[in-house]
C-alpha positions as CSV (number, residue, x, y, z in Angstrom):
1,X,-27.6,48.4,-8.2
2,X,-31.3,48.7,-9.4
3,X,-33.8,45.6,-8.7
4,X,-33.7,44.0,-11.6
5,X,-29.8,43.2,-11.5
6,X,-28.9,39.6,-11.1
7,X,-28.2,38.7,-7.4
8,X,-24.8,38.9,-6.4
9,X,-22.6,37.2,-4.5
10,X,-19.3,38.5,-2.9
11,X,-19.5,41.3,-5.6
12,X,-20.0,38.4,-8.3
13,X,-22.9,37.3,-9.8
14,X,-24.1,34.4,-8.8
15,X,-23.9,32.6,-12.3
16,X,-19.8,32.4,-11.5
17,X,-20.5,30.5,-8.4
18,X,-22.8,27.7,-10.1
19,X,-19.8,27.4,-12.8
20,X,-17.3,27.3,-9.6
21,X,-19.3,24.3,-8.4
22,X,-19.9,22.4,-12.2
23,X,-16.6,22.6,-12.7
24,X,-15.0,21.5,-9.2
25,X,-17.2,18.6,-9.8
26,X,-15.9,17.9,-13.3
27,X,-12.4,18.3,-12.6
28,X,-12.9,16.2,-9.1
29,X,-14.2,13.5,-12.1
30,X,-11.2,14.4,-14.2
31,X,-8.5,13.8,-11.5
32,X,-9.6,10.9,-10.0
33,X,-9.8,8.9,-13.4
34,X,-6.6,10.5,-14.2
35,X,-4.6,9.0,-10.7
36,X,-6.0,5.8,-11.4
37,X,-5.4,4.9,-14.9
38,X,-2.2,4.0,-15.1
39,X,-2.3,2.1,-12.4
40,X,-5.3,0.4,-12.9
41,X,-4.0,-0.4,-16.6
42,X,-0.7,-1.7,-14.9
43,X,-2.1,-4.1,-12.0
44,X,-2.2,-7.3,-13.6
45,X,-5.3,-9.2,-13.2
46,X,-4.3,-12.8,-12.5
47,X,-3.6,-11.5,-9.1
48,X,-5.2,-8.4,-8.1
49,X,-8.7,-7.3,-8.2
50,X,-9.3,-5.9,-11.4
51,X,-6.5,-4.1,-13.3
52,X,-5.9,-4.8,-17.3
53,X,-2.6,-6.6,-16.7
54,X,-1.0,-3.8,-19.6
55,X,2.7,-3.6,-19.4
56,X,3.8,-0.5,-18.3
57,X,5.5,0.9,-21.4
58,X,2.2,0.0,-23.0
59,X,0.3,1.9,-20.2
60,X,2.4,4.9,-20.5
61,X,2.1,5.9,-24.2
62,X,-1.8,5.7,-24.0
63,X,-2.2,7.9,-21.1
64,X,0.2,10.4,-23.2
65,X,-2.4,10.0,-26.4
66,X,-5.5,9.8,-24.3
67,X,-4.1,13.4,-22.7
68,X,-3.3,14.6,-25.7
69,X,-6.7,14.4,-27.2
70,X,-8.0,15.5,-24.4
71,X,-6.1,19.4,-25.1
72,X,-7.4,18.6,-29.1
73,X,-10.9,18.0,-28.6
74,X,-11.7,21.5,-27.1
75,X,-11.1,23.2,-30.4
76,X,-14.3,20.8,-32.4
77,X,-16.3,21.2,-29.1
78,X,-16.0,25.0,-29.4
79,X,-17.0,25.0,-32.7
80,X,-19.8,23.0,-32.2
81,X,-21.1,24.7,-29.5
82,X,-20.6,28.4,-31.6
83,X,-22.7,27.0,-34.3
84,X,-25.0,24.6,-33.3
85,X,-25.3,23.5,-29.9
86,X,-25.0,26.7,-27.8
87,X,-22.3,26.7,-24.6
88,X,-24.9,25.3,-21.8
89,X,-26.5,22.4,-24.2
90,X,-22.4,21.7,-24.7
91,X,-21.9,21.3,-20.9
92,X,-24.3,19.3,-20.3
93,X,-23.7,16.9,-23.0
94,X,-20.4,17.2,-22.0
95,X,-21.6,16.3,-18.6
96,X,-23.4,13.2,-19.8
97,X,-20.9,12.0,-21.8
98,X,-17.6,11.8,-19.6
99,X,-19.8,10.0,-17.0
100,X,-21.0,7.8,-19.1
101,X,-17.6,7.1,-19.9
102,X,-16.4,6.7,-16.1
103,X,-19.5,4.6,-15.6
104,X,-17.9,2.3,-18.4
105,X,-14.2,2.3,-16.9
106,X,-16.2,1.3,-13.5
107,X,-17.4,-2.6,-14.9
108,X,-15.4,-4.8,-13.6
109,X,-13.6,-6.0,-16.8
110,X,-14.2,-10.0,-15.9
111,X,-17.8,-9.2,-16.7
112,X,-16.9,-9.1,-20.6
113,X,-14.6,-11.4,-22.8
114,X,-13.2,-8.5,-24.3
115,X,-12.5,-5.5,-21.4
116,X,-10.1,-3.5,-23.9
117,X,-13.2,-2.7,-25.9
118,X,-15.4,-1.5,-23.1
119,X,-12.4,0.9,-21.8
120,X,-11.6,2.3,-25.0
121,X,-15.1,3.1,-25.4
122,X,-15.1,4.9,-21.9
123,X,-12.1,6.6,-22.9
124,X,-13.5,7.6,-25.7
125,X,-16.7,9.0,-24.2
126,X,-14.3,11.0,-21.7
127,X,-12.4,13.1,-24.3
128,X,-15.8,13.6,-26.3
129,X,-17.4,15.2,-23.5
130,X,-13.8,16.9,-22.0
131,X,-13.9,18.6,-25.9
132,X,-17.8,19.7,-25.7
133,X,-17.2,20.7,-22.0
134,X,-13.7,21.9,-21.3
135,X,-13.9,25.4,-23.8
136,X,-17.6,26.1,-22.9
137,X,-17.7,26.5,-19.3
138,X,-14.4,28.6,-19.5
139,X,-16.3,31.2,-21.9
140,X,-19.5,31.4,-20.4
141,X,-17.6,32.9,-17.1
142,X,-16.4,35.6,-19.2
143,X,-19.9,36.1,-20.5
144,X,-21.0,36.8,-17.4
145,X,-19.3,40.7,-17.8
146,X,-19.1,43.2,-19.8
147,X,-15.8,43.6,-21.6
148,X,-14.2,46.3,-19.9
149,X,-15.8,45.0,-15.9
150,X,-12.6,45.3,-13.4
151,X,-14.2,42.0,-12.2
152,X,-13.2,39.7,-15.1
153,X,-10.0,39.3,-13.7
154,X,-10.7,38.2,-9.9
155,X,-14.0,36.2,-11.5
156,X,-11.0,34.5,-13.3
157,X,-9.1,34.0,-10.1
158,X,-12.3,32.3,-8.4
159,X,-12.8,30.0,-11.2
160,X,-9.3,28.6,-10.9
161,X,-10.0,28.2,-7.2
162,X,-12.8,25.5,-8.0
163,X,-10.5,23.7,-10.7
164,X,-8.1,23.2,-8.1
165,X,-10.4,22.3,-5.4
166,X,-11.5,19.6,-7.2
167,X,-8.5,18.1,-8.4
168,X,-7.2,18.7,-4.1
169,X,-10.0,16.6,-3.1
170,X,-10.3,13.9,-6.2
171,X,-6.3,12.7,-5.1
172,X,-7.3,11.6,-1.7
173,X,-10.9,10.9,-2.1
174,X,-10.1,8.0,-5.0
175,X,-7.4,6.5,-3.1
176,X,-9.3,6.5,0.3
177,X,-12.0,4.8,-2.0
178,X,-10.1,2.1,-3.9
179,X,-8.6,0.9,-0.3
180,X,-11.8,0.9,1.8
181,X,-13.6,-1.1,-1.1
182,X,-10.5,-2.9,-1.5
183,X,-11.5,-6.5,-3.2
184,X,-10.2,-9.6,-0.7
185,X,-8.1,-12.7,-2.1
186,X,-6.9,-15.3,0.1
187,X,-7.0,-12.7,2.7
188,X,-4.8,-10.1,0.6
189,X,-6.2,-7.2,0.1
190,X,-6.3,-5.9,-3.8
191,X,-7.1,-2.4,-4.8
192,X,-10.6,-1.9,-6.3
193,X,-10.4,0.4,-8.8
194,X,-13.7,0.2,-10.8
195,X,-15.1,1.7,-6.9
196,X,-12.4,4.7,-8.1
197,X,-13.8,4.8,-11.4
198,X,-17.4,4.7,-10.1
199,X,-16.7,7.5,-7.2
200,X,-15.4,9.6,-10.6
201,X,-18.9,8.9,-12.7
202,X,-21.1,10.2,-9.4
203,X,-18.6,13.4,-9.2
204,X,-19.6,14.1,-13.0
205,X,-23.3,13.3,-12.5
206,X,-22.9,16.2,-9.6
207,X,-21.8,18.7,-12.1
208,X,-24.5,17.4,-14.6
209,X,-27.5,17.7,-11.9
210,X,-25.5,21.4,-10.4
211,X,-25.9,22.4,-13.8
212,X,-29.5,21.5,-15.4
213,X,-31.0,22.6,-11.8
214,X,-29.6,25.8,-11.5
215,X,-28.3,27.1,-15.0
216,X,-31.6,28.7,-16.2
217,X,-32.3,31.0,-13.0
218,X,-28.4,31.5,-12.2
219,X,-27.4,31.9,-15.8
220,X,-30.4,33.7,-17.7
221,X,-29.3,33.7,-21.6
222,X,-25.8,33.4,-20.4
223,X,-24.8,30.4,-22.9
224,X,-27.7,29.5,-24.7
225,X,-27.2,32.2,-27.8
226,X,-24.8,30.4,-31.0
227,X,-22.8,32.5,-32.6
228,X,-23.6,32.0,-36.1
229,X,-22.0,34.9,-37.6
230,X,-19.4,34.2,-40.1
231,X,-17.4,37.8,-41.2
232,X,-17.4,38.7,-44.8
233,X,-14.5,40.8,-44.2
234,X,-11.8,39.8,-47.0
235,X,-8.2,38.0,-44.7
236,X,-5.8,40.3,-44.1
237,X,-2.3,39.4,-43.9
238,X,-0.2,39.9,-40.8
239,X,1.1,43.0,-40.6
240,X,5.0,43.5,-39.1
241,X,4.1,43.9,-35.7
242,X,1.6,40.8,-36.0
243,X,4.2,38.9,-37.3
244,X,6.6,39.7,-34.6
245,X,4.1,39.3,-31.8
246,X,3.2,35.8,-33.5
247,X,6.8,34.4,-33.5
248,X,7.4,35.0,-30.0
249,X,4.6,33.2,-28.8
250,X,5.5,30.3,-31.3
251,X,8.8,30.2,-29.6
252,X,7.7,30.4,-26.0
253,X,4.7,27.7,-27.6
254,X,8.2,25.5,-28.4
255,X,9.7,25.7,-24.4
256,X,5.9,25.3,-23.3
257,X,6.3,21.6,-25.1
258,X,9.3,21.2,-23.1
259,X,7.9,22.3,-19.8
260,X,4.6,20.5,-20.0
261,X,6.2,16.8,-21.0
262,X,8.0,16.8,-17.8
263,X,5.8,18.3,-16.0
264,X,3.2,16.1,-17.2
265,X,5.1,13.0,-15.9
266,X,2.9,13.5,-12.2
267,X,-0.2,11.2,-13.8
268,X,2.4,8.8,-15.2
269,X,5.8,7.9,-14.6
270,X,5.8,9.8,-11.2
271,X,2.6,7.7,-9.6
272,X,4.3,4.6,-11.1
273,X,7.6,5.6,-9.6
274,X,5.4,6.4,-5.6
275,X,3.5,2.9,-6.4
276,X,6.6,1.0,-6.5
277,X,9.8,2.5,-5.7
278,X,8.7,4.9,-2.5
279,X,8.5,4.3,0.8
280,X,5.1,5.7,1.6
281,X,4.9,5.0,5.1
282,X,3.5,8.4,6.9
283,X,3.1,8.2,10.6
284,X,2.1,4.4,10.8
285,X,0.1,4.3,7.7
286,X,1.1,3.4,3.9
287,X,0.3,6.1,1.7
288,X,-1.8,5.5,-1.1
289,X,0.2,6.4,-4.8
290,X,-2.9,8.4,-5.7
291,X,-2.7,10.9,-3.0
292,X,0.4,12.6,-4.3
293,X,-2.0,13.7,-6.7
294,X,-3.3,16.3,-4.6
295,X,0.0,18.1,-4.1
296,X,-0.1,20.0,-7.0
297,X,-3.3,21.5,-6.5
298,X,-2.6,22.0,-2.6
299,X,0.6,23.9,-3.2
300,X,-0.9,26.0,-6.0
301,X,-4.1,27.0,-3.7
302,X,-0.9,27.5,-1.3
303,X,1.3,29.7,-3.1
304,X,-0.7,31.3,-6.1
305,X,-1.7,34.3,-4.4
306,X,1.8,34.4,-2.6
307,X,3.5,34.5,-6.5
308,X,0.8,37.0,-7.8
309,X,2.0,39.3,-4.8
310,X,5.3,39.2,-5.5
311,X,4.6,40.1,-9.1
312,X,2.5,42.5,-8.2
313,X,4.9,44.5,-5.6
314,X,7.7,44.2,-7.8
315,X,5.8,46.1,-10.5
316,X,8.3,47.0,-13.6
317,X,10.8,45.8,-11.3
318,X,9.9,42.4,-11.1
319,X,10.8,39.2,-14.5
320,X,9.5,39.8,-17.3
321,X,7.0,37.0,-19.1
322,X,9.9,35.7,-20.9
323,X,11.9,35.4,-17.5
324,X,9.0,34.0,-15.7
325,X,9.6,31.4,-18.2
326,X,13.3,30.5,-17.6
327,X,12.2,30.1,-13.9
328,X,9.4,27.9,-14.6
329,X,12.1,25.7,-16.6
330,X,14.8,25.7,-13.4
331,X,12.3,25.0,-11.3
332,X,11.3,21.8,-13.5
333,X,14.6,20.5,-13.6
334,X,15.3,21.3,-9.4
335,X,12.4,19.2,-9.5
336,X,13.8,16.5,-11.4
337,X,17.2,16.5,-9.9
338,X,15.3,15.8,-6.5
339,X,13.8,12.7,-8.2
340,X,16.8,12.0,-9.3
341,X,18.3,11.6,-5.4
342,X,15.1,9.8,-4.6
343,X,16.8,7.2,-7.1
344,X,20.1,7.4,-5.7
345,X,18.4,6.7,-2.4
346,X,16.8,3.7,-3.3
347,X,19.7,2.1,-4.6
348,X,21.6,2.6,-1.5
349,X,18.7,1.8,1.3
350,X,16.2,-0.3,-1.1
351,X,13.1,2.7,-0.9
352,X,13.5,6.2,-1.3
353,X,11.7,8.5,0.9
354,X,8.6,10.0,0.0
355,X,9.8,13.7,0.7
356,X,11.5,13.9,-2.8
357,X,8.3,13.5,-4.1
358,X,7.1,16.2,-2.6
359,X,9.7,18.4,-2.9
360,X,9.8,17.3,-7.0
361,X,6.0,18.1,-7.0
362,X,6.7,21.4,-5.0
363,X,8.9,22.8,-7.9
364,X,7.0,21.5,-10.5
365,X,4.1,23.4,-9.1
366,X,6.3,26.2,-8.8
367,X,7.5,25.8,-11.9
368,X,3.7,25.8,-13.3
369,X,2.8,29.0,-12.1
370,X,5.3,30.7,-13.7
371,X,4.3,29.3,-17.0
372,X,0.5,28.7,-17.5
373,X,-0.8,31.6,-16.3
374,X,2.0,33.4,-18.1
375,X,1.4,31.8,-21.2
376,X,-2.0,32.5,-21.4
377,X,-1.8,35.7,-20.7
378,X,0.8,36.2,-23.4
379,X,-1.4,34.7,-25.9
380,X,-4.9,36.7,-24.9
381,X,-2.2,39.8,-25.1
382,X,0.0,39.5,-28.1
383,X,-2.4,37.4,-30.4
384,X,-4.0,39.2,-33.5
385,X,-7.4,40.9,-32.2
386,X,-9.1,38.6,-35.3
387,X,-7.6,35.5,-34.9
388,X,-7.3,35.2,-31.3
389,X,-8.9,31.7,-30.9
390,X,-7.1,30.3,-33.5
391,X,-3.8,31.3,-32.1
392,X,-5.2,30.1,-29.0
393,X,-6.4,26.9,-30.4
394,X,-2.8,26.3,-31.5
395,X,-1.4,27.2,-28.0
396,X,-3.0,24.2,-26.8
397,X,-1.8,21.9,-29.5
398,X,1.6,22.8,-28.0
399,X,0.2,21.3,-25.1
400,X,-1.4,18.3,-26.7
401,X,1.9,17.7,-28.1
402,X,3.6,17.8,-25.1
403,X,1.5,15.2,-23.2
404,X,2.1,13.0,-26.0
405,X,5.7,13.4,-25.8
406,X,5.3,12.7,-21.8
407,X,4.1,9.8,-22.5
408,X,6.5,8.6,-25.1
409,X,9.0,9.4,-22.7
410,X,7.3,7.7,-19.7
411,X,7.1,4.9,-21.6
412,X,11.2,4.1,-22.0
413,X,10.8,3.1,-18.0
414,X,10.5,-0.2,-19.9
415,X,8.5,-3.3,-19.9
416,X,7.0,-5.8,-17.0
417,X,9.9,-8.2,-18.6
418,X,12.6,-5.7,-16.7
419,X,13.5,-6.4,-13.6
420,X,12.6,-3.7,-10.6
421,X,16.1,-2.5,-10.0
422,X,16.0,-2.3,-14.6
423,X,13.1,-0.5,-14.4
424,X,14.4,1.9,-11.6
425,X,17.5,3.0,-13.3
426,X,15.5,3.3,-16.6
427,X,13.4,5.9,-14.2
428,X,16.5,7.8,-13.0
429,X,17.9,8.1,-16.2
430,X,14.5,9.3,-17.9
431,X,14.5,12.1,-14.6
432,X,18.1,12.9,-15.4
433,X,17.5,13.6,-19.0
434,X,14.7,15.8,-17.9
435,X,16.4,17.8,-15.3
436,X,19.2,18.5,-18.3
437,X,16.6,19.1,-20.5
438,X,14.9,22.0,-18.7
439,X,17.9,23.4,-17.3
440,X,20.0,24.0,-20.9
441,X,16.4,25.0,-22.3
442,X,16.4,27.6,-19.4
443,X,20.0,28.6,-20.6
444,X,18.7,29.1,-24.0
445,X,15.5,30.7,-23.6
446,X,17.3,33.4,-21.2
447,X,20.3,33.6,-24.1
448,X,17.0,34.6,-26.7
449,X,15.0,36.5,-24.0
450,X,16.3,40.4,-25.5
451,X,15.2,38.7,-29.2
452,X,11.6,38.1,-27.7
453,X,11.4,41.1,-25.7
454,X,12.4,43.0,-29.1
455,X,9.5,41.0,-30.8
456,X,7.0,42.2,-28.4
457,X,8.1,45.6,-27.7
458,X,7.8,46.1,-31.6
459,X,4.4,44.2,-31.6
460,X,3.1,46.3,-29.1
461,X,4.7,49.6,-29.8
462,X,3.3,49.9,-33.1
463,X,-0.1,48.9,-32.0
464,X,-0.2,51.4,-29.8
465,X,0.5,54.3,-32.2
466,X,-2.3,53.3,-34.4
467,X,-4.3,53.1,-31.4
468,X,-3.7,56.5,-30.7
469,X,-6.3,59.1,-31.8
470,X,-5.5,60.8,-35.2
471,X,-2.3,58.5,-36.2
């Protein structure tokens, strides 16, 4: 390495570890919004602190639509930032703008005759930025090597590290928060959850600051070109093998809607379900809901590199993508089935324990890694060289859609006029339906797996022989 290289940092350059930290920071924000705001929405203000008194059904579909905007955005704030803005000038407004948002979710809503408006606003602020921010920061750490650098991958590998990180600590730091600053009524205690909201705003100012401080010696031109080049070359139709390749991914993209809308239930029904139906009592101490919100990302910084060794010894040996997929599925529904026993429990002893909510969270987590990095993968692999964003683009909307079909399906828990025990079977039967669900999808997609392997063994076959010099 001459003198004039970049420093480095643990064979990195130092640029990946400033985008580690901005966005550990931004999903810290992200996560502890996300843990609070159905309960906050939920907690009825006559008697508590300062929730929105919503009714849960109510709750539950707008956290579905406010998620799934949140996977639409990304696609306008990748434009933008290609044509006008530049990636860094995206972050940071992107920056700005969701804590500006979680500044506005942090007023205490008795402060204004009309609180909906302000939150709405806030919400609005935090998908606007989430769209600006989300695509941009993703990019600019494979800008930081060359196309063909073995790096890419591990740099990849460290990135996810800070996501997760972030979402570990945001969990327990929020619900440490909400209780410490807890409001006082008559000598109850009441959850404050604008001191949530507010802890949220400073994490996203951190990643703001980390970012405008260091970005120009860290970075150097790393994100600040546009890309304003617009191809002349005429659209060419898909050719066999594209179209093969294509309609595998479309029907993974249709079992990835399924997946992600149960596995999506953890921000929604799930916390409801720990809030009011768990006994969270942990040596001496009651649990707060939000803290189950850190499982996920604590089992995935637990057992990702376990997974990635098994696939990695097993070599050709080891599932294909498409059977990765069925277990994702089974382990969604084991997941399930053990929230499904959690019910069973409370309806014979009056709480069910809080170790089938870890377990469920263990196999969804499970279930996660089998899928998401698998799916991507599959996409950045199988999707036509020249319209690679656009299929990618669309594999998110399968995401998007499936949030919003979480929260449809959250939302048949029912309505504050249902009584608790109402409300719990409404839960158990909603878990039940998923555990079904994923397992007969599971059934099918293995049924359909030699159709999909045909698809993209024809796909890549016949790429390959044009690839090959002189064919």
């Amino acid at each position: 390495m001459n003198s004039s290289s970049p420093p480095q940092y643990l064979g990195h350059p130092r640029g990946l570890f400033l985008l580690f930290g901005t966005e550990m920071w931004e999903r810290f924000s992200y996560y502890a919004m996300r843990a609070l705001l159905v309960l906050y929405l939920t907690d009825q203000v006559s008697s508590h602190g300062g929730g929105l008194g919503w009714d849960t059904a109510r709750a539950l579909q707008l956290y579905g639509s406010f998620t799934m905007c949140v996977y639409l955005t990304p696609v306008l704030g990748g434009y933008l930032a290609d044509r006008y803005l530049g990636q860094r000038q995206a972050v940071l407004a992107g920056s700005l703008l969701m804590a500006c948002g979680q500044f506005m979710l942090a007023v205490p809503p008795q402060w204004f005759s009309q609180p909906d408006l302000l939150f709405y606003l806030g919400l609005t602020a935090l998908v606007a930025g989430n769209g600006l921010f989300k695509p941009n920061i993703s990019t600019m750490v494979g800008d930081l090597y060359h196309d063909k650098d073995p790096r890419r991958d591990s740099a990849y590998t460290i990135f996810y590290l800070g996501i997760n990180s972030g979402m570990f600590l945001a969990g327990i730091a929020v619900g440490l928060t909400i209780e410490q600053f807890a409001y006082q009524v008559d000598g109850q205690a009441y959850r404050n959850y604008q001191a949530g909201f507010l802890l949220a705003g400073i994490g996203m100012l951190l990643a703001f600051v980390l970012h405008f401080l260091l970005a120009p010696g860290w970075l150097g031109e790393i994100g600040l070109k546009r890309n304003l080049q617009i191809s002349a070359s005429p659209v060419l139709p898909l050719t066999a093998e594209e179209q093969s390749r294509l309609k595998s991914l479309l029907l993974l993209g249709l079992f990835t809607v399924i997946f992600w809308a149960g596995f999506e239930q953890a921000g929604g029904l799930m916390t409801i379900y720990a809030d009011r139906f768990v006994d969270r009592e942990l040596w001496g101490m009651e649990l707060n809901p939000t803290y189950f919100q850190s499982l996920n990302p604590f089992f995935i910084l637990v057992f990702a590199p376990i997974l990635a060794g098994i696939w990695l010894k097993a070599g050709d040996r080891g599932p294909s993508a498409q059977q990765k997929f069925v277990l994702g599925l089974l382990f969604l529904s084991a997941g399930f089935v053990c929230l499904v026993l959690a019910g069973l429990q409370y309806q014979s002893v009056g709480k069910a324990s809080l170790w089938w909510l870890v377990l469920a969270y263990l196999c969804h987590t499970l279930g996660e890694l089998c899928i998401s990095p698998v799916g991507l993968s599959m996409v950045s692999r199988l999707a036509p060289l020249r319209m690679a964003s656009l299929v990618m683009g669309i594999w998110y909307l399968f995401i998007a859609m499936a949030n919003k079909v979480a929260g449809w399906c959250g939302a048949l828990i029912g309505t504050q006029q249902n009584s608790a025990e109402q409300m719990q079977q409404n839960a158990m039967a909603i878990f039940a339906g998923f555990a079904i669900t994923a397992a007969v999808s599971a059934l099918v997609l293995w049924l359909l797996s030699g159709r999909l392997l045909l698809w993209i063994q024809q796909g890549e076959l016949n790429s390959q022989a044009k690839a090959e010099p002189g064919t």
